[in-house]
N, C-alpha and C positions, 0 to 999 in steps of 0.2 A: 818861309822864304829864307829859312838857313841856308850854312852850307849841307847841311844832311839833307835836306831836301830837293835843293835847286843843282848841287854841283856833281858832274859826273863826268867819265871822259870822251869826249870824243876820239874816233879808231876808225881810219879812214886810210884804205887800199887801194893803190892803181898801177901798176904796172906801168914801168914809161912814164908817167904822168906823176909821181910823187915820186921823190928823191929822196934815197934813202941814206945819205952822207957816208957812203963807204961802210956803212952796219947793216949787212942784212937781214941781221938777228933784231936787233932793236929799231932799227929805221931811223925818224927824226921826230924830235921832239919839242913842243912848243908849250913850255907850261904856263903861259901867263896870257898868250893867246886865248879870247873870249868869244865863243860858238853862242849862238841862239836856233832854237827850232825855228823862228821866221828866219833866219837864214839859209834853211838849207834849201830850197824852192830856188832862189836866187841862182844858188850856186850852182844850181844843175842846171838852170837856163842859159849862167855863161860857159859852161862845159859844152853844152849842145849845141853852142854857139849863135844862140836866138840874140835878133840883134834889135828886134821889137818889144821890150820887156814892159809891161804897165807897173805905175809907180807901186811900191812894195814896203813896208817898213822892214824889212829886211835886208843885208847887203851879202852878197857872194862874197864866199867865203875861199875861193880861187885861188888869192894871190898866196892866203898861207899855207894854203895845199901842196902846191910847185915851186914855192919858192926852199932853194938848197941849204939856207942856213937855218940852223936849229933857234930855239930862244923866241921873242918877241920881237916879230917880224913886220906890223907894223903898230907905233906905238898910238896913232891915232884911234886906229880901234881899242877901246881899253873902257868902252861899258859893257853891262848889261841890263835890260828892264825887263823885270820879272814882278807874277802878280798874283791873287790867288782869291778867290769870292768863295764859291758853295763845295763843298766837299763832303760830307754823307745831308742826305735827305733827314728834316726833321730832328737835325741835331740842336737847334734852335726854336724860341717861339716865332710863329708867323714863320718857319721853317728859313728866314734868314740866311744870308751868309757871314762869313768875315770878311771884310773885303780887308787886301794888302796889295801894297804894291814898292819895290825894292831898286833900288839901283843897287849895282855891284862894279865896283874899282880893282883895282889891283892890291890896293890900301885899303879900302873900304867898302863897308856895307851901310846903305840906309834904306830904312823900311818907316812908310807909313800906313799906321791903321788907323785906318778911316772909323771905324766905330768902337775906340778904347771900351766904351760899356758893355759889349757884347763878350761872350766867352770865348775865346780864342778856338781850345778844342772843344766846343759845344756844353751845352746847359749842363748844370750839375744836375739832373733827373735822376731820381729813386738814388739817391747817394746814399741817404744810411738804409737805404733797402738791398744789404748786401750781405752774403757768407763767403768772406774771407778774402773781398774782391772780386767773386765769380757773378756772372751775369749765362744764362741759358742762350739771349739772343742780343745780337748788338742793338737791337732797339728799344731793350728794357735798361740799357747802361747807362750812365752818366756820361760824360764828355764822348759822343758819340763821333767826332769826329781823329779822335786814338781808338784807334784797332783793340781788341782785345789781345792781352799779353800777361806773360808772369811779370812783367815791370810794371806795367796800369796797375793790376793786381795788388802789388807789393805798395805802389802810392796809394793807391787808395785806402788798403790795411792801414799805411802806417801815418797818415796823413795829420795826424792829432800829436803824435810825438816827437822828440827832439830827433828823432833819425832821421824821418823821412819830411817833415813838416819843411823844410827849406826846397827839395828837390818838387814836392805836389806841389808849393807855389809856384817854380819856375817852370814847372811845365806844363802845368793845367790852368795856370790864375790869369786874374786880366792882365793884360800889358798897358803902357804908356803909347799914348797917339804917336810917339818918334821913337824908332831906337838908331842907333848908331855905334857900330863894332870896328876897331882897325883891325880887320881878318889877318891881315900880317902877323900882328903879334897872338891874339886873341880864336887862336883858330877854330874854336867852338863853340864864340858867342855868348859869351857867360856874362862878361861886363859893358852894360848897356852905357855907351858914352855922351848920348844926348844933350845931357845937361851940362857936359865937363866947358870949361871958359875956356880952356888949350883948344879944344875941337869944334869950335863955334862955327868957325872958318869955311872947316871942310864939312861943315854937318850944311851949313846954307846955302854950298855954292852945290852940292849933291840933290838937297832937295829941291833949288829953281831949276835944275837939269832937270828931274824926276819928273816935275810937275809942268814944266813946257814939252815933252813928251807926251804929256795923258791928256794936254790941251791941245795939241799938234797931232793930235791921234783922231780928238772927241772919243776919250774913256769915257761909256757911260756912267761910269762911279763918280765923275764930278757932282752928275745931275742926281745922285744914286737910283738912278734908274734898273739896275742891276737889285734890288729890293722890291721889285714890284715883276706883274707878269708883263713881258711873255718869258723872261728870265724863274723866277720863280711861282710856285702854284700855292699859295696859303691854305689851301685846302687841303694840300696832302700833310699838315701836320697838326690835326685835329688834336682836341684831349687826349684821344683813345694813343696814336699813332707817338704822340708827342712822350706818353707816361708811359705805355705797354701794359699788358695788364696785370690785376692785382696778383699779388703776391703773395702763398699762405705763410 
């Protein structure tokens, strides 16, 4: 629920319908304005002019389409709730997910993980079963939910010594059940501010927003229902599925 994961731009054309402030090279630009995929349904109903709309947690996103000044256009809009459970199959025992779930400010990020004791990017499986960080299939890897790369690779090599021993815990190790980043300053989430007494403030008043969302929603991660079937199948991450097989 970084920014390398969650944030990307929206790139929205219409002839007539969006103003392009006298640039027709560049158009108009709104960088602090905040899009959601439940938003965009919304927005094509009040495009279409549908005047019957059933309720949505999403909001049309309209007014900052056509509206002609650049910049942040309105400032009441200014979260986002973003979240993330199961991402590869049998990267965990009981085939588990991580569950997380993140607001995002213009200032801020908070993210909570519901299960600190789980692996973030999946189980260390066959970890010292390796030559030189390679794996044949991603189902015989360790943290199965990072892709294979020359970077995985290079952590996983060097993961014992003083070069790389800081960068495998922060990318592969467990986290704390809170983080909290001023993305302002901080723009790639390095210094987790949780704990800090200056950010108490905005770390409390982010997570009763968070958390009356997922209750105003009924997330099933409250109930962790999202741990059990018909979400996931324990059966698909047996021993065999879980370890991959032996290794000469």
């Amino acid at each position: 629920l970084y920014e390398g994961g969650v944030r990307s731009s929206l790139i929205a054309w219409g002839p007539g319908l969006i103003p392009s402030n006298n640039n027709e090279s560049m158009g108009k630009v709104n960088e602090k304005s905040v899009f959601s995929a439940v938003d965009l349904v919304p927005t094509l109903l009040e495009l279409a002019n549908v005047k019957e709309v059933p309720p949505m947690d999403g909001r049309s996103f309209l007014k900052q389409l056509t509206a002609r000044k650049s910049g942040w256009v309105d400032p009441q809009r200014n979260t986002v709730i973003i979240g993330r459970e199961l991402h590869f199959h049998s990267a965990r025992d009981g085939n588990l997910p991580y569950p997380m779930r993140g607001i995002r400010t213009p200032e801020y990020l908070y993210i909570r993980n519901f299960k600190p004791d789980r692996w973030p990017m999946g189980a260390p499986y066959n970890l010292d079963n390796t030559d030189a960080g390679e794996y044949k299939r991603l189902e015989d890897a360790p943290f199965r939910d990072l892709d294979a790369s020359l970077t995985k690779s290079w952590l996983l090599t060097n993961r014992g010594n003083s070069l790389g021993q800081a960068a495998y815990q922060l990318t592969l190790g467990k986290r704390p059940a809170e983080e909290f980043f001023a993305v302002d300053k901080d723009a790639d989430q390095l210094r987790n501010l949780a704990q800090s007494p200056r950010h108490a403030k905005a770390k409390a008043q982010l997570a009763t927003r968070l958390m009356k969302v997922l209750k105003d929603s009924n997330d099933p991660r409250l109930r962790d229902a999202f741990d059990g079937p018909p979400w996931i199948s324990p059966a698909a991450s047996d021993a065999k599925l879980r370890k991959g097989p032996k290794r000469k």
